[in-house]
N, C-alpha and C positions, 0 to 999 in steps of 0.2 A: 191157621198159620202155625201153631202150636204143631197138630198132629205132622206139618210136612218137615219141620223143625226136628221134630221128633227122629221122622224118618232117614231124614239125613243125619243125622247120629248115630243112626242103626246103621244106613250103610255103610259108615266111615269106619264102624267098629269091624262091621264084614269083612271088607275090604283090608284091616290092618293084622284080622287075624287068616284070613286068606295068604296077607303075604307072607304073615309067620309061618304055616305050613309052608309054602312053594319054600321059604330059605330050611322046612328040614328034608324037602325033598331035594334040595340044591346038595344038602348035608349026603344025603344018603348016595347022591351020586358021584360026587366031587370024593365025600370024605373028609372037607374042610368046613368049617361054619362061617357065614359071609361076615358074621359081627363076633368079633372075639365074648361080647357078654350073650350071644345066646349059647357058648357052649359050656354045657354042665360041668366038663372037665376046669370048668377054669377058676371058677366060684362056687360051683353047685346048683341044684335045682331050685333053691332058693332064690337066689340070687338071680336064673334067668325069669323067674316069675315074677318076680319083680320090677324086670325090666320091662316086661312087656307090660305090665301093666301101667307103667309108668310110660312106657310110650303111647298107652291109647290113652290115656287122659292128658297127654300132651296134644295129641290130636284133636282131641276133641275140645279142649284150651285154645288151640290157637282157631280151629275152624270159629268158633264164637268169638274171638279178637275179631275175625275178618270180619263177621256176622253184623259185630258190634261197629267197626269201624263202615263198613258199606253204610250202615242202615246211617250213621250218624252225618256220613258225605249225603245221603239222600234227603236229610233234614236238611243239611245248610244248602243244598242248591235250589231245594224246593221254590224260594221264594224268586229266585234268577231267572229259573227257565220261566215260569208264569212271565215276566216282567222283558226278558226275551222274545216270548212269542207275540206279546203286544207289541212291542219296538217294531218288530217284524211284520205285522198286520196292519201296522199304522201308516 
């Protein structure tokens, strides 16, 4: 469980820096930046490193709220569906 847990952490982070690229190739075509804070012009390179990193550990924050809240709906019904499928069988 762990190691696919894992894995879906790695993809999320793929994926987040996947779209940071595509917005500098948006950058490069356009000439404008989709998020006023990935442009360096605006705060500095500081400042956009920051932000991205602060938005993949946001990512990966809430994908484990979700993680957290599923598994916790899966404890409380556990005992319902058993107690359903009897009602139902009976």
């Amino acid at each position: 469980m762990s190691q696919r847990l894992n894995a879906h952490i790695a993809g999320l982070l793929v994926f987040c820096i996947l779209y940071f690229l595509w917005t500098g190739v948006g950058h490069l075509v356009t000439g404008k930046y989709v998020y006023k804070y990935l442009d360096p012009n605006y705060k500095g390179w500081r400042a956009v490193i920051v932000a991205v990193i602060n938005l993949m550990a946001m990512t990966v924050t809430m994908f484990s709220v979700q993680r957290g809240l599923h598994g916790l709906r899966e404890d409380m019904t556990k005992g319902s569906e058993r107690r359903l499928h009897a009602q139902l069988l009976s």
